[in-house]
LOVO-142185 format. One line per field, with one value per residue (C-alpha): residue number from 0; x, y, z; residue in three letters. Coordinates in nm, 2 decimals. Last residue first. Example, Ala and Ser with C-alpha at 12.3 -4.5 7.8 and 13.67 -1.06 7.14 Angstrom:
<sites>
resi <- (1 0)
xx <- (1.37 1.23)
yy <- (-0.11 -0.45)
zz <- (0.71 0.78)
resn <- (SER ALA)
</sites>
This chain:
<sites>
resi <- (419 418 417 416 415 414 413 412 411 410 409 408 407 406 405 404 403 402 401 400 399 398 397 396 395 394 393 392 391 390 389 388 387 386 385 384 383 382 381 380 379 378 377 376 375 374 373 372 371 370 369 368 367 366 365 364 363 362 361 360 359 358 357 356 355 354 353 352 351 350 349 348 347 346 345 344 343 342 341 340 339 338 337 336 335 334 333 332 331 330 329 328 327 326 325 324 323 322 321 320 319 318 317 316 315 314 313 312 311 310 309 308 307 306 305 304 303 302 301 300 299 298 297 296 295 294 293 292 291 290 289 288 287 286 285 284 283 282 281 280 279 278 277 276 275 274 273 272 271 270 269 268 267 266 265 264 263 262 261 260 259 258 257 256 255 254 253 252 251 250 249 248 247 246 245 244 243 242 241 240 239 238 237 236 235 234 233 232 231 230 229 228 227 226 225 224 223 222 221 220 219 218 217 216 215 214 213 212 211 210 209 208 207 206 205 204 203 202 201 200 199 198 197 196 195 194 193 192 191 190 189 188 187 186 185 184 183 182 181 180 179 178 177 176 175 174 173 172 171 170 169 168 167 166 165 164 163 162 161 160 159 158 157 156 155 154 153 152 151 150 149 148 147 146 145 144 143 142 141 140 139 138 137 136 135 134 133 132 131 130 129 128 127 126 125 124 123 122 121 120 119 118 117 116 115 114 113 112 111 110 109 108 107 106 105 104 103 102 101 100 99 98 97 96 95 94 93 92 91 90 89 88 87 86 85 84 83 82 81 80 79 78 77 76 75 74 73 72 71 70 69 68 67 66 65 64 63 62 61 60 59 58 57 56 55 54 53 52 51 50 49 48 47 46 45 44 43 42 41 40 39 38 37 36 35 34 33 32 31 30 29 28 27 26 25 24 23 22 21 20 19 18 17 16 15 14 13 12 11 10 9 8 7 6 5 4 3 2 1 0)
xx <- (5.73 5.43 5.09 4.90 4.58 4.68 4.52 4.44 4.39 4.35 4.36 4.24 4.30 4.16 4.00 3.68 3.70 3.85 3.85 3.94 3.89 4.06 4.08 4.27 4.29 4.54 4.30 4.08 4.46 4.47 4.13 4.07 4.41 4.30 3.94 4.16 4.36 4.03 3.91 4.09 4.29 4.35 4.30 4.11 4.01 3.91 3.67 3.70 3.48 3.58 3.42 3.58 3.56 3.43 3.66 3.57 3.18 3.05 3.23 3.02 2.88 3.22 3.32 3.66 4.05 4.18 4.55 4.70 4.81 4.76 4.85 4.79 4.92 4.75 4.89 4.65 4.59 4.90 4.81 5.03 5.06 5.15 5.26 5.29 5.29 5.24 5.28 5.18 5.34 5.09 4.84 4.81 4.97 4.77 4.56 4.84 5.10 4.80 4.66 5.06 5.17 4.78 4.85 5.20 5.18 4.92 5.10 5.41 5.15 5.11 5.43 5.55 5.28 5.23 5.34 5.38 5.63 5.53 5.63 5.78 5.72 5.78 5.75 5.71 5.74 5.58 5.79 6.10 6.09 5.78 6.02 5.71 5.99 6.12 5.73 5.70 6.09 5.99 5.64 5.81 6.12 5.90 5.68 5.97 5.80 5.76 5.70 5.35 5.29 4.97 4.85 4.72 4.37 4.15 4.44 4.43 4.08 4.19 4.54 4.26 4.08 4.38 4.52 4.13 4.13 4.47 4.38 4.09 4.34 4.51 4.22 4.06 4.40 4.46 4.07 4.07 4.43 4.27 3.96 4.21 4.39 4.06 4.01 4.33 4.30 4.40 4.57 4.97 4.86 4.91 5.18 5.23 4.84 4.71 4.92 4.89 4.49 4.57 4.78 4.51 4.24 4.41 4.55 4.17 4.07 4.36 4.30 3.95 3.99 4.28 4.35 3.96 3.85 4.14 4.03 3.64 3.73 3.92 3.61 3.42 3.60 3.61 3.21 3.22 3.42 3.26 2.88 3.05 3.15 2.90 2.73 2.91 2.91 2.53 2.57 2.76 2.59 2.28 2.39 2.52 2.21 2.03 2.32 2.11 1.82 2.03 2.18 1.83 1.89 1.90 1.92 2.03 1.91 1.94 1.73 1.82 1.56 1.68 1.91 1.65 1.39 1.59 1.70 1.41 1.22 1.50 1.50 1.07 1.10 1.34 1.10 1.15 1.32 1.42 1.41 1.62 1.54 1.77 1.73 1.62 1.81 1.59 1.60 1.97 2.00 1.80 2.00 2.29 2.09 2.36 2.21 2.51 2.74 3.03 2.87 2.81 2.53 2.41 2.09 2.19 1.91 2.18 2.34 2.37 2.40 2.43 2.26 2.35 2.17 2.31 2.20 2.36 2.16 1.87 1.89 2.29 2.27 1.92 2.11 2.39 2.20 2.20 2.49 2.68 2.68 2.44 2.65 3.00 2.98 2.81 3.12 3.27 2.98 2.90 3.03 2.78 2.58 2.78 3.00 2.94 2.84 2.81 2.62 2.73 2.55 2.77 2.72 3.04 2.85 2.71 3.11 3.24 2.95 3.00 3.37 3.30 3.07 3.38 3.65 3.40 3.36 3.78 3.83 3.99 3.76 3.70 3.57 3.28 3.24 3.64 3.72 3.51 3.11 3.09 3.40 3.31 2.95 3.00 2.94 2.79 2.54 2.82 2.72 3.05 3.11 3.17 3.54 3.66 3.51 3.26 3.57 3.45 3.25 3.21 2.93 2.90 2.59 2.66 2.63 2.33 2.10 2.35 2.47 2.15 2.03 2.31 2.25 1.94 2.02 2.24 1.97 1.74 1.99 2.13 1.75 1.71 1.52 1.20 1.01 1.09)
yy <- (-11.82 -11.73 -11.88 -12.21 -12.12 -12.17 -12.48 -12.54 -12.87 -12.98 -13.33 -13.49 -13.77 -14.12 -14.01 -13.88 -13.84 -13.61 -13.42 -13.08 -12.75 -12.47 -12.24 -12.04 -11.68 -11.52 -11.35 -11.67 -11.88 -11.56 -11.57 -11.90 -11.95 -11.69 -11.88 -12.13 -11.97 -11.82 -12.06 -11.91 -12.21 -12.45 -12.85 -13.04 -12.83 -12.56 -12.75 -12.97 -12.83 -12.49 -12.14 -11.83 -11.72 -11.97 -12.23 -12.55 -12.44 -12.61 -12.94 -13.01 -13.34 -13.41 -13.54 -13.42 -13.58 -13.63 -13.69 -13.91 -13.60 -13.42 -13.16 -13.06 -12.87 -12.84 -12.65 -12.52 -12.53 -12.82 -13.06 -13.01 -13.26 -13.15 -13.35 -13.26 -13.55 -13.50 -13.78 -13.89 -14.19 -14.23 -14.00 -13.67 -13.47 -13.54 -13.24 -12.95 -13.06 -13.06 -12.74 -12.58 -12.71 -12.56 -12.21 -12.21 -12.28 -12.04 -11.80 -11.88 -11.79 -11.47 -11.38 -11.49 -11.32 -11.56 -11.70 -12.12 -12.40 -12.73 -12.97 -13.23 -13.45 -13.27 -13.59 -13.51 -13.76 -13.66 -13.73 -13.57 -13.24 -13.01 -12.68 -12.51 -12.25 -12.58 -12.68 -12.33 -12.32 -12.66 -12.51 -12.22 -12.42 -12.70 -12.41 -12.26 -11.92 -11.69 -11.37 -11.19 -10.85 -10.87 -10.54 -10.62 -10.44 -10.77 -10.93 -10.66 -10.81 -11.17 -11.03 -10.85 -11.09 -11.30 -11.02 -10.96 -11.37 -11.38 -11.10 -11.31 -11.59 -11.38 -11.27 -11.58 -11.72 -11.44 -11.45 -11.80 -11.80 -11.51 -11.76 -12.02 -11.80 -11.68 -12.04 -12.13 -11.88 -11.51 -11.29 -11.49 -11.44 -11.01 -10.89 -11.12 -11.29 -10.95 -10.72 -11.00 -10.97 -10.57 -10.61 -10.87 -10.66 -10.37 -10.53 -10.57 -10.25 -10.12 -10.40 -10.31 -9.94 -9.94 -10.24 -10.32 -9.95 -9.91 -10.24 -10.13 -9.79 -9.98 -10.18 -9.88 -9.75 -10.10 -10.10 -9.76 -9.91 -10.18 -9.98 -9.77 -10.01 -10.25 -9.98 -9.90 -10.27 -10.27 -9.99 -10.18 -10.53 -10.31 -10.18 -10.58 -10.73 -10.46 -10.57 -10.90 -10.72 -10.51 -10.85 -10.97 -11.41 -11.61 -12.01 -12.16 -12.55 -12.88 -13.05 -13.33 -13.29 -13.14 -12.98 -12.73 -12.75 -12.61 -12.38 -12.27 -12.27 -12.07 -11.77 -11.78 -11.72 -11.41 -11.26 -11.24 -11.55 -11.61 -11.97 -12.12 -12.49 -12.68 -12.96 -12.78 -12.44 -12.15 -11.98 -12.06 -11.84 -11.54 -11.58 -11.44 -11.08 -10.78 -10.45 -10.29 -10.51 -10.34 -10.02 -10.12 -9.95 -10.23 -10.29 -10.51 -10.80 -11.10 -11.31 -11.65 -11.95 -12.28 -12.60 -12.96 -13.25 -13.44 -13.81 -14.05 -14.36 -14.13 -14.20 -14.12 -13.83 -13.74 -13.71 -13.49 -13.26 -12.90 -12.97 -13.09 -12.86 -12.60 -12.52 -12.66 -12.47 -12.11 -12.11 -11.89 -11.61 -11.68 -11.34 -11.14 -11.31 -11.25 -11.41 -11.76 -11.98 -12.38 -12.57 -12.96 -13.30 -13.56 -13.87 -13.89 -13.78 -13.49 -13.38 -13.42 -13.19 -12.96 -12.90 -12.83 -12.52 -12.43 -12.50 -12.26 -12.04 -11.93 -11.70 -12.01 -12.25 -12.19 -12.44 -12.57 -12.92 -13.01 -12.70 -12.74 -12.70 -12.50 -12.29 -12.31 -12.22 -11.91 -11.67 -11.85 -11.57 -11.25 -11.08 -11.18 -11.48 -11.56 -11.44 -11.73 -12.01 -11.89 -11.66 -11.81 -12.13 -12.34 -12.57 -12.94 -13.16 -13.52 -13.53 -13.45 -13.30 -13.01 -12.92 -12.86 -12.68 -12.45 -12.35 -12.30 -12.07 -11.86 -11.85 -11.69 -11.49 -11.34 -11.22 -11.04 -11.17 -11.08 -11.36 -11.73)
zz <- (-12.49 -12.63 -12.55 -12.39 -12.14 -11.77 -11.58 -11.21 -11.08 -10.71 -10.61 -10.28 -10.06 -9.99 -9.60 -9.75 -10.17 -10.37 -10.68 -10.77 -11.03 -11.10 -11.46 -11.66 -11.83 -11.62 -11.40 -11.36 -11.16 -10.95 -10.87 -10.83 -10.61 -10.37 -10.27 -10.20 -9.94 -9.79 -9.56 -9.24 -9.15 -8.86 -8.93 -8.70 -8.44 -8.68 -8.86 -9.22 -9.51 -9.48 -9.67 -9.55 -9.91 -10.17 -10.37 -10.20 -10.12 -10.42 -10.43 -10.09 -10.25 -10.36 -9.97 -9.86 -9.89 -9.53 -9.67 -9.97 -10.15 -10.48 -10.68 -11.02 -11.37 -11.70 -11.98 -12.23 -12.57 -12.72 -12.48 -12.17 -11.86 -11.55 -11.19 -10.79 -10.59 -10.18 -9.97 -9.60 -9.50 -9.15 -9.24 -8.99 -9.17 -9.50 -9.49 -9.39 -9.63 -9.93 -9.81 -9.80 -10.11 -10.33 -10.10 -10.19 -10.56 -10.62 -10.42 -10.67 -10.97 -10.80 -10.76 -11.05 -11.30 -11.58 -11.90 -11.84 -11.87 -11.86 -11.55 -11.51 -11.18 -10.81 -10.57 -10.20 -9.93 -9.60 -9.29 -9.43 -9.31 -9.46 -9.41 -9.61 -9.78 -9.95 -10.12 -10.26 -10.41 -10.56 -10.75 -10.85 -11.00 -11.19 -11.30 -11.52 -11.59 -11.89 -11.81 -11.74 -11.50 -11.40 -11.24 -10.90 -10.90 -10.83 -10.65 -10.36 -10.20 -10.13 -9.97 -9.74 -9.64 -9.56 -9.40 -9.16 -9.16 -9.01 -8.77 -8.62 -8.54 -8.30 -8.16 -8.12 -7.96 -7.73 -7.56 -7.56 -7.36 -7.15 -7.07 -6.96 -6.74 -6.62 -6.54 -6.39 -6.12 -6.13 -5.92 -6.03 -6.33 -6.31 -6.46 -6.77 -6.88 -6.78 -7.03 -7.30 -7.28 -7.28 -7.61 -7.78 -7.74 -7.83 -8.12 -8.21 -8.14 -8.41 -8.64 -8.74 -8.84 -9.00 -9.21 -9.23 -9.24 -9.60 -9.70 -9.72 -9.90 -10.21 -10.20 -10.23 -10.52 -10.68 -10.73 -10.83 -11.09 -11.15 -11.15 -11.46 -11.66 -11.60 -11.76 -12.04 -12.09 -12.08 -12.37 -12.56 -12.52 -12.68 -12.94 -13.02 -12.99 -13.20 -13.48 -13.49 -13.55 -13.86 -13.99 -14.05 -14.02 -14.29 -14.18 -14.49 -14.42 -14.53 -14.32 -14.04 -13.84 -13.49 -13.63 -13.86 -13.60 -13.37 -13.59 -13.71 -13.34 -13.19 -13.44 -13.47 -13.11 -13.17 -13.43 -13.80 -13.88 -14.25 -14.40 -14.71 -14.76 -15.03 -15.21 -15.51 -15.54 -15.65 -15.22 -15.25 -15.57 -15.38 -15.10 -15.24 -15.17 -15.14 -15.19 -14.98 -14.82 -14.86 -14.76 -14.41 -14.25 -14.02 -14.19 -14.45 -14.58 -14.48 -14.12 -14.29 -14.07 -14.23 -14.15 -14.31 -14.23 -14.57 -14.58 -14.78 -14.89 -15.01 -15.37 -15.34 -15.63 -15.42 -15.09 -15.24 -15.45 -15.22 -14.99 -15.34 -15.65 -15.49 -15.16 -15.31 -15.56 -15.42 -15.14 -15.32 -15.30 -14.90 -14.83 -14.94 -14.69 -14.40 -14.14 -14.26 -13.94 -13.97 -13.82 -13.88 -13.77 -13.81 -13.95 -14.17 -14.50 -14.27 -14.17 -14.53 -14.68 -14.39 -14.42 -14.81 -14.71 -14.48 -14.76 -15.00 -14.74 -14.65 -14.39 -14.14 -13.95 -13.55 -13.35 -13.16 -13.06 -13.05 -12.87 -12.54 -12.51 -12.22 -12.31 -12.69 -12.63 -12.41 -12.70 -13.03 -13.14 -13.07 -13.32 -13.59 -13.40 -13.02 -13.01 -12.83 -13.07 -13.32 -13.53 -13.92 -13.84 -13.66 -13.47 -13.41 -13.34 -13.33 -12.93 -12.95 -12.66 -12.52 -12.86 -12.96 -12.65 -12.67 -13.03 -12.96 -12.67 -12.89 -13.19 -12.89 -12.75 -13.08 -13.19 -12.89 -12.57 -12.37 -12.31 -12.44)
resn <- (UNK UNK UNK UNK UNK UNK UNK UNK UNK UNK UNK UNK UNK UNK UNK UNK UNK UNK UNK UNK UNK UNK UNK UNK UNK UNK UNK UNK UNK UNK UNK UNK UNK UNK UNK UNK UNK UNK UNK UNK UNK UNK UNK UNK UNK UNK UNK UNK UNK UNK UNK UNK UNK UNK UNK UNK UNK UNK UNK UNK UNK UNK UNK UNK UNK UNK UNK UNK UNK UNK UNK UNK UNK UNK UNK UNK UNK UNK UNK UNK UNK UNK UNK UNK UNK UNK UNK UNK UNK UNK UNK UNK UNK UNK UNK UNK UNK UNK UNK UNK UNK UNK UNK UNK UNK UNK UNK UNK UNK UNK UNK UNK UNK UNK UNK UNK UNK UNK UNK UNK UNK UNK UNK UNK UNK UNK UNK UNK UNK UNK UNK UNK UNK UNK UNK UNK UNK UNK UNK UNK UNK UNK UNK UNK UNK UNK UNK UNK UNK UNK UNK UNK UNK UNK UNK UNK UNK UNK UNK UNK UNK UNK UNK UNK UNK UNK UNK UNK UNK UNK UNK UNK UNK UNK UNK UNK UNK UNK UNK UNK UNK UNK UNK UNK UNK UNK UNK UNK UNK UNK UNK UNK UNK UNK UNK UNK UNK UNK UNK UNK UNK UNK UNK UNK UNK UNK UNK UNK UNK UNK UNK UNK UNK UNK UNK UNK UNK UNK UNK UNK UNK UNK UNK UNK UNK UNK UNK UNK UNK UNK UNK UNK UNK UNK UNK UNK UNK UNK UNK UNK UNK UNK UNK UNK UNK UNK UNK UNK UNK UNK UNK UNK UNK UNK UNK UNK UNK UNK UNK UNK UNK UNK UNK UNK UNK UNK UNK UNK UNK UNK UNK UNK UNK UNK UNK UNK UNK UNK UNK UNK UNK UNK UNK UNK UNK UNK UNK UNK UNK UNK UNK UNK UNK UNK UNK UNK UNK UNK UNK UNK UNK UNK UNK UNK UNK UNK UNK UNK UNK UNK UNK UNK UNK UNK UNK UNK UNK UNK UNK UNK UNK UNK UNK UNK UNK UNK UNK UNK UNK UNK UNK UNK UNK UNK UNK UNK UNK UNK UNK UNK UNK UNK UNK UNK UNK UNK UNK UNK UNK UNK UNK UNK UNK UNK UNK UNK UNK UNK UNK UNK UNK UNK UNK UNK UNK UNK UNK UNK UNK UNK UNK UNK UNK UNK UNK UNK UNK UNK UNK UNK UNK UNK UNK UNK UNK UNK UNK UNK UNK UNK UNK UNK UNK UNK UNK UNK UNK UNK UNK UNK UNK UNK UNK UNK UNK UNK UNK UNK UNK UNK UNK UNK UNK UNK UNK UNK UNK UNK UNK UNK)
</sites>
């Protein structure tokens, strides 16, 4: 597995299991957002989604019980308890039932149970001090109780342990898993440091754009002009042609210098949240696009969100502008905008009936200056897209789309649930 810490390893078995069985669940005190108490189960509820890993409340005894209920169903629960010490009220249910529930059913119930136990100390917390529960788990019959040493021992135990359908304690040495967390810190402090040097020279890249860039090129476009008015009637049609080219290019270069631009402000834009009525953003968008009534536009209901207006309006007006521009050319062209809300996050989309585009470039939808369609057919700088990710990822949410050649296309974006 080369070089990794203890967290890695039990993180990437973790990963693996959920990724080869669907039975397999994790939870546990703080697994979901918050990743655990060191961090092993970061990333697995945003890959995995909130009904494979989940948090439980502070309580061990329910979570212990949680596991019995889970296995009898035919699921295959791991479970996290935060630390050993803490694992005292669960000692019941642990012993009374995980421990002698398949032998009380003479096999006809099996119980692939595997809890997580980080134990032995090492992380200087006194409340912990000379605590060893695991002692009465390693006496219990029906129960196994193993202790990795080594990272690769970490992934093989608990793959093993899933994989099989043992009643495991996994006991893991709280002060290697705290090595983990020393060192996250200090790769934060550098991250840190190389972001923010980072932003300083972006900072310095959009003052040469704005400044340095656009004053050549509005001379370009300011002599070109010059020629076209006092001296067309010297030129033939093709240099009038070639000073149209010249104009137009221009021109269409100083939309991708503001577009690039706009693109490079959001990622110091202070957010400044309120709550929104997304069914009057979204309709304001569509009026300012003067769309006339040869596409049809249905605005459904719509949840209401916590966001920056501004920027959630640009995410309206890039998402109402893409979907007026690609079905202009469709005989009844129509643009639906609908949400749905489940209680987590609030879900919002937008579709149309226009030129749609091929999944097998899904990839290069939300990239800067990337196009799947060419200039001649429909104009645009291939940012606008690229602007509504990282607006809709700075508020916590995320995009994605479907489509298909000539059908139309949908484009989702989602905001997590919160205060009103």
């Amino acid at each position: 597995m080369g070089e990794v810490t203890m967290v890695a390893a039990l993180n990437a078995a973790l990963r693996d299991a959920l990724s080869e069985d669907p039975r397999t669940l994790v939870f546990g005190e703080d697994v979901g957002e918050l990743g655990g108490v060191f961090r092993v189960t970061e990333g697995l509820q945003r890959e995995f989604g909130r009904e494979r890993v989940f948090n439980t409340p502070i309580a061990e005894a329910g979570i212990a019980g949680i596991c019995v209920g889970l296995a009898m169903a035919g699921w295959r629960p791991v479970a996290e308890m935060q630390f050993d010490g803490f694992s005292y009220p669960a000692l019941d249910q642990v012993i009374g039932h995980v421990a002698k529930y398949r032998e009380r059913t003479r096999g006809r119930v099996g119980m692939p149970v595997t809890i997580r136990i980080p134990s032995f100390g090492g992380i200087k917390g006194k409340e912990h001090h000379g605590e060893s529960p695991e002692t009465y788990y390693v006496h219990t019959a029906g129960l196994k109780v193993v202790a990795p040493s080594t990272p690769l021992d970490a992934y093989r135990l608990l793959r093993l342990a899933i994989a099989y359908a043992l009643i495991v304690l996994l006991v893991a040495s709280a002060a290697a898993l705290a090595v983990r967390v020393v060192m996250q810190r200090r790769r934060i402090a550098e991250r840190s440091a190389a972001l923010e040097a980072a932003n300083k020279d972006l900072e310095s890249f959009s003052y040469s754009v704005s400044h340095d860039l656009r004053a050549p090129l509005r001379a370009i476009d300011g002599f070109a002009r010059l020629l076209e008015q006092d001296h067309s009637n010297k030129l033939d049609a093709e240099a009038r042609r070639l000073l149209g080219v010249i104009r137009e290019n221009s021109g269409r270069m100083a939309e991708l210098i503001d577009d690039l631009l706009a693109f490079s402000r959001l990622g110091r834009q202070t957010l400044r949240p309120e709550r929104l009525d997304m069914a009057e953003l979204a309709g304001a968008a569509w009026g300012e696009l003067h769309a006339g009534e040869a596409t049809q536009f249905r605005l459904g209901r719509l949840p209401p969100a916590r966001g920056d207006r501004a920027l959630l309006r640009q995410v309206w007006a890039n998402l109402l502008s893409n979907a007026l521009k690609y079905s202009s050319k469709r005989q009844g062209a129509a643009v639906e905008v609908s949400g749905s809300d489940d209680g987590r996050e609030a879900v919002y989309c937008v579709s149309d009936n226009g030129a749609g585009f091929d999944m097998r470039y899904y990839d290069k939808l939300f990239g800067v200056f990337e196009r799947l369609h060419g200039q001649h057919e429909f104009p645009g700088t291939g940012v606008g897209l690229a602007i509504v990710q990282r607006i809709v990822a700075r508020h916590g949410g995320r995009v994605w789309a479907e489509g298909k050649v000539n059908e139309g296309a949908r484009f989702y974006f989602s905001l997590p649930a919160g205060p009103a």
